[in-house]
N, C-alpha and C positions, 0 to 999 in steps of 0.2 A: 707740483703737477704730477710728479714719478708719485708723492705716496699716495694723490688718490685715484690714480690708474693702480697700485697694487691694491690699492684699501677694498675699490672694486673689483679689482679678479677676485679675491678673497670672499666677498660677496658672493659674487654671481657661483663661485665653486661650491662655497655655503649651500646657498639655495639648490643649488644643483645637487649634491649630495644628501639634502635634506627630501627633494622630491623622488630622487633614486630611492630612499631607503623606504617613503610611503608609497609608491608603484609595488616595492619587492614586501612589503606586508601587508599589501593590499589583495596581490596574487594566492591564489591556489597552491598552497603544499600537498604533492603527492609520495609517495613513499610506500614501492611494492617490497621492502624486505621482511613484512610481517606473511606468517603463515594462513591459511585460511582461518584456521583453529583460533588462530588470536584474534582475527579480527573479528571474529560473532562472539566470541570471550571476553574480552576486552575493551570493547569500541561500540559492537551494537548493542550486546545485551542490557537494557534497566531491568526495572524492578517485577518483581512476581513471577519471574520465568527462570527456570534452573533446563539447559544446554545438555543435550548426549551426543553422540558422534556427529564431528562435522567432514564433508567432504566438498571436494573444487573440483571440476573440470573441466579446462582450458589450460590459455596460455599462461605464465606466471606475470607475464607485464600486463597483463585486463582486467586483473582482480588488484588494488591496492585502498591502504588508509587515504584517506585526504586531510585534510584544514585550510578552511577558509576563514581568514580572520575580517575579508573583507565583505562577505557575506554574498558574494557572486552570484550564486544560486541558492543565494538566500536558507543556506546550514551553515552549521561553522566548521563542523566535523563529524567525517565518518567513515562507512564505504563505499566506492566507487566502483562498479563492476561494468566493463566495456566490451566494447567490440572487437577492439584493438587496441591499441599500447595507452597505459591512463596517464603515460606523461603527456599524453596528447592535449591530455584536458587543460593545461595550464593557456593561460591567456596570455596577451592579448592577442582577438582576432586580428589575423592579419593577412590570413589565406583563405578562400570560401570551400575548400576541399580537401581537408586534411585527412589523413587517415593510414591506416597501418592495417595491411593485411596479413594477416597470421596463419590462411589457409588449411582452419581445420574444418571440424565437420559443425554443421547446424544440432537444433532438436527437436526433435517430431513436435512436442508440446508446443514450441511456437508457429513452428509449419501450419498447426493448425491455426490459430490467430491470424496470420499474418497473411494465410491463402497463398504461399509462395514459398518457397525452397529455402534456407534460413543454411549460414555459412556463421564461422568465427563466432562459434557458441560460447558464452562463458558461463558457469552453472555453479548455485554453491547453496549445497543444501545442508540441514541437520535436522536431529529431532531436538525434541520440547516439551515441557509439562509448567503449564502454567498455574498460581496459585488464585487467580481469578478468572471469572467469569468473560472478560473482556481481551480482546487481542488486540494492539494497535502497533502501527510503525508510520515512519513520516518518510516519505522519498521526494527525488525530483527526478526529470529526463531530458535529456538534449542529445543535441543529435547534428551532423553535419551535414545529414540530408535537408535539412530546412535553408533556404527555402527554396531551393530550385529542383526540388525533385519530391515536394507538398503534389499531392495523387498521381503519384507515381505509381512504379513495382517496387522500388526501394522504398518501403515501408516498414523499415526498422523496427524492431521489435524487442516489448521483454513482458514477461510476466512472471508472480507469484503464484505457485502451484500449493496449497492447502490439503494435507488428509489427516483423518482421523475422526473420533465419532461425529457422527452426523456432518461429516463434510469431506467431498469424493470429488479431490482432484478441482478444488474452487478456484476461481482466478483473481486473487485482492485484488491484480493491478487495470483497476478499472474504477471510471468516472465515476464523481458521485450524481446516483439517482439514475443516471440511463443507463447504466452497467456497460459502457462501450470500454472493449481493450484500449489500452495507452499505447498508443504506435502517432508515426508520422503523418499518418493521412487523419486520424482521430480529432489530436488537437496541431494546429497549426495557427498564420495567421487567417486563415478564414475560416478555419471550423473551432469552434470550442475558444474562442479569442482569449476570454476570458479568464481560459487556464495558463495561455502562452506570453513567454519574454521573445520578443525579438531581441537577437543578437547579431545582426549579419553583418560581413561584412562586405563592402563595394568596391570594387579597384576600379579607379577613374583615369588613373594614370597611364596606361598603356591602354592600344589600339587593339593586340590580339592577347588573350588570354590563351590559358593552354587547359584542354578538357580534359579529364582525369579518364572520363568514361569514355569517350569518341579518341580518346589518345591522339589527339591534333589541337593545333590553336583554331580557335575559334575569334569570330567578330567580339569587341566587348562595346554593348551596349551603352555602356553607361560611362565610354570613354569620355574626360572632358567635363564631366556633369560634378555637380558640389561634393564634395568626401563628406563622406557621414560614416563617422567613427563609432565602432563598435560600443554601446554602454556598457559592458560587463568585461571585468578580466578573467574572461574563459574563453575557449577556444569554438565551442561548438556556434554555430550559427543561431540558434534557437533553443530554448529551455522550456519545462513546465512552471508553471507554480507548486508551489512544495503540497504537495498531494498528502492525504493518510489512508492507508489500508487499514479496515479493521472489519474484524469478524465475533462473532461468539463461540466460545468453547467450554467444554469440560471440565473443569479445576482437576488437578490430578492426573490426567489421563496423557497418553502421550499421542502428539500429534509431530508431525513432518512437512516439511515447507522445502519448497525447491525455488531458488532467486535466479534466471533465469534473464539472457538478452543475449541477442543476435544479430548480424547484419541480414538483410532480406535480398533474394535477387543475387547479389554479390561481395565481394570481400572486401570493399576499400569505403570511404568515408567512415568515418568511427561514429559510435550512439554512446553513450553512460547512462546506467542509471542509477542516485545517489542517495546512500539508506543513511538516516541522521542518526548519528551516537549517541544511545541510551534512551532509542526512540522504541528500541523492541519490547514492550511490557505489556503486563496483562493487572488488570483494574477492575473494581467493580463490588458489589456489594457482599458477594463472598471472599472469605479467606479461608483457603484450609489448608493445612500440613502438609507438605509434600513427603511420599513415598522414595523410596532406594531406589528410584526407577533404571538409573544409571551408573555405572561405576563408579564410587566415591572419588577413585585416584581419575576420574577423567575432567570434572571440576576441580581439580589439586593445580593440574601440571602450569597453569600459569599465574600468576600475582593478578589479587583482583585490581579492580579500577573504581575506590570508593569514590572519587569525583563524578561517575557514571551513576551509581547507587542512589545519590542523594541528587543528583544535578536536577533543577529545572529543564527545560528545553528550552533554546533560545525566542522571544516571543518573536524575536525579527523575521520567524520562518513562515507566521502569515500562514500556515497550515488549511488548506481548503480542504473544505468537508468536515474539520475535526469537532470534538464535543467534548464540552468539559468534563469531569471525571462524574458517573453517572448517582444523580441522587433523587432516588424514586420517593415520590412522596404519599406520604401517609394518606392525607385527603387533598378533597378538591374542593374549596367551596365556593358556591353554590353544586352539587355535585349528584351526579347519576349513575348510578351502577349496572351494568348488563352481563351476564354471562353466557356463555354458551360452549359446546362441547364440537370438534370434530374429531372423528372414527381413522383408525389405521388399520390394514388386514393387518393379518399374523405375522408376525416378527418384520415388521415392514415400519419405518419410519417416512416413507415418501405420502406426501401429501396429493391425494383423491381430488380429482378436478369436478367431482359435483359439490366440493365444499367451494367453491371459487367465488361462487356470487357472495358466501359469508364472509373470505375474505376481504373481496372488494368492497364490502359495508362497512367495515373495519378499519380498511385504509379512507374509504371518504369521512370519515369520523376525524381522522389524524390530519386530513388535510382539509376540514374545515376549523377545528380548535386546536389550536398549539399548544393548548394544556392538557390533552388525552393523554392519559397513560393506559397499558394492558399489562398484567399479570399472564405468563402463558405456563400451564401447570400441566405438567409429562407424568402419564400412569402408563400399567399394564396390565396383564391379566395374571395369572399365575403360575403359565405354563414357564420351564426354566427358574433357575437360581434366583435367589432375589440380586445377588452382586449382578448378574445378568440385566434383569430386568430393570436394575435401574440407570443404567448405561441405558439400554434400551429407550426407556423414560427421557433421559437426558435429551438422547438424538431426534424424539419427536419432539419437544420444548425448543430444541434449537434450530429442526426444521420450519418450524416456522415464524422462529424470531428470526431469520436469518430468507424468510421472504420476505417481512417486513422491510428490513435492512434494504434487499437488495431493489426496494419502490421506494424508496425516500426517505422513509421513519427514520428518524433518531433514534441511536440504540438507547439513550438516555431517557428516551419514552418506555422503555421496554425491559421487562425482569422475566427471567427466567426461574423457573424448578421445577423439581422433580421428585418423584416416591416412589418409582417401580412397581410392585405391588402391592402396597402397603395401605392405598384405601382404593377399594370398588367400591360401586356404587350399585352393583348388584354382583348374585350369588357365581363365583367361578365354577360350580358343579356341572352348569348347563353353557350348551354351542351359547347361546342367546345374551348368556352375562358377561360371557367374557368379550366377547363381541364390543359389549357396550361400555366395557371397565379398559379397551385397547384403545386412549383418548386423549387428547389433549383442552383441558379447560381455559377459556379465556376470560377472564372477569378484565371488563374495559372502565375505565372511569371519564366521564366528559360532562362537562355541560348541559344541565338537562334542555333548553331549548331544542337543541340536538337534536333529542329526541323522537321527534315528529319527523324526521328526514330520515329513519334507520329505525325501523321497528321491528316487529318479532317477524314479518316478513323475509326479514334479508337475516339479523341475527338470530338464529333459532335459540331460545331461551334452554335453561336447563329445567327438568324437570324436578 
């Protein structure tokens, strides 16, 4: 009788330690003793981008590495940039109100977003020269405002800030297709459902709870009622779906991004938002050399991370929005060709709203055949440098691959180039040529059926 009462404790400690150690590698590893520096070096940067100065500002415990081996928020590893302290983020829920207030200042850039005063900023930006055409990164957002304070003033916030040619101050971190910023009133469980994990959790067990924000106990509703346990071992109440930001840019050229999130209203419930390791790359049909842009010894000072280099991304991240790696195709068959030209004033890359009706031909093209592609081809005239003008070039091609983008197109629909001034199509001697060589050309390809619903009325042909 004694050995199988011990044969059993020996058991049940077994199981007991065997389920201890899958809860504890099931959780969220966080770990702030990396510098900013290494974490955009080493943990976000993939392939096609080479890094120049980076800098942080905030607290030192809102910026840190993660891993999640158990896929929580559905990444396995990366960065974490909060509110407040990111050991918060470890799971399980078991408080609906966690948070650390760190009492610094907000940033204007989300002020604006967010329509409300913004505290406990954490900011981490650098510059960048990518060796393709394409930008992407994969994030997610949670937040301990969900769900009891979904349309509220606490409306937590973060966004990506974008500059460089042809793009002033962009906001990646936004929906695909209706461009709405990612905050708490955005996607929740009733708006955008579709983006959102509920995470919440319930206390059933006691009568008064204690309100973080009214600093009193309060009635608990839901005294007595079934426990319903948190699905996820993270801490926040609510998450996104693993979202990807992406843009078009310059190959070459250096551009600047600010990673940006704040509490909204006030200092306390914590938000994260989580950038996937070796998510940061840039793709696409060009490749070209990169330039000394940056100080040789600033990519030196730390060991690289070739498992980042060559890694896949994990496929468990379920990425909304994303698009495979873009491969424009040659023909269409059965297939129809259109081209047409819009105008830019002088050294002006912003697009003229009496092209707008062309545009919008353009786009119901793409949203009646899923096999349209557009070539969009950047000139200039010849006033200034040709190195000038073909920047120049570039940023009218990417203005308006990049309104496509921001209506729904796939960027995989969509190629970009450029010549600066290397062919008019009339003389730059006179006002009148260069006028008309300041352009961007669209050669679309679809479907000729099509064709009868978009004709030279809406696309103005080239002459």
């Amino acid at each position: 009788m004694k050995n199988t009462q011990i044969k059993n404790r020996v058991c049940l400690t077994l199981i007991g330690m065997l389920i201890s150690t899958s809860l504890s590698q099931a959780q969220i590893h966080i770990d702030t003793s990396y510098t900013a520096d290494a974490l955009v070096r080493q943990i976000l940067i993939g392939n096609g981008v080479l890094v120049g100065p980076v800098s942080y500002k905030g607290p030192k415990h809102a910026l840190a590495h993660f891993n999640d081996p158990g896929f929580n928020v559905h990444l396995e590893e990366g960065i974490v940039l909060t509110t407040g302290n990111a050991f918060y983020v470890k799971g399980p829920n078991r408080v609906p109100d966690r948070g650390w207030a760190s009492g610094t200042a907000g940033d204007p850039d989300l002020d604006r977003i967010s329509a409300g005063q913004t505290h406990d900023a954490a900011i981490l930006e650098f510059d960048f020269v990518t060796t393709s055409e394409y930008l992407s990164f994969n994030f997610a957002f949670g937040s301990e405002e969900y769900l009891e304070y979904v349309d509220s003033k606490y409306n937590d916030v973060f966004g990506f800030f974008i500059d460089g040619p042809g793009l002033d101050h962009v906001n990646l971190a936004v929906l695909p297709k209706t461009g709405e910023p990612i905050t708490v009133n955005n996607i929740n469980h009733k708006k955008n459902r579709k983006f959102y994990h509920d995470n919440g959790f319930q206390n059933t067990s006691h009568p008064f709870l204690w309100d973080n924000r009214k600093k009193k106990p309060v009635r608990n509703k839901r005294y007595g009622k079934t426990v319903k346990e948190s699905p996820y071992q993270v801490q926040f109440d609510g998450f996104t779906q693993v979202l990807e930001a992406r843009c078009m840019v310059v190959p070459n050229e250096v551009y600047h991004i600010k990673l940006a999130i704040a509490d909204v209203s006030d200092y306390i419930l914590d938000s994260g938002v989580f950038l996937e390791a070796g998510s940061f790359r840039s793709f696409g049909d060009q490749v070209v050399v990169l330039e000394d842009h940056f100080s040789p010894t600033i990519n030196q000072q730390l060991p690289a991370r070739p498992d980042l280099l060559v890694r896949q991304l994990s496929p468990k991240s379920q990425v909304i929005g994303s698009n495979p790696l873009p491969k424009f195709p040659t023909r269409l068959a059965p297939v129809s060709r259109k081209s047409f030209n819009i105008h830019f004033d002088f050294n002006s890359f912003d697009i003229a709203p009496v092209y707008s009706h062309q545009l919008k031909a353009l786009l119901g093209i793409f949203q009646q055949n899923p096999q349209a592609t557009v070539k969009i081809m950047g000139h200039t005239d010849n006033v200034g440098t040709k190195a000038y003008n073909r920047k120049l070039s570039a940023k009218r091609s990417m203005a308006v691959a990049n309104y496509l983008i921001d209506q729904g197109v796939e960027s995989s629909r969509i190629k970009t180039m450029y010549f600066g001034e290397s062919q008019p199509i009339h003389a730059n001697s006179t006002t009148f040529g260069r006028t008309l060589n300041r352009r961007v050309e669209f050669v679309v390809e679809f479907e000729p059926e099509l064709n009868a619903n978009y004709g030279s009325s809406d696309l103005v042909e080239n002459n």
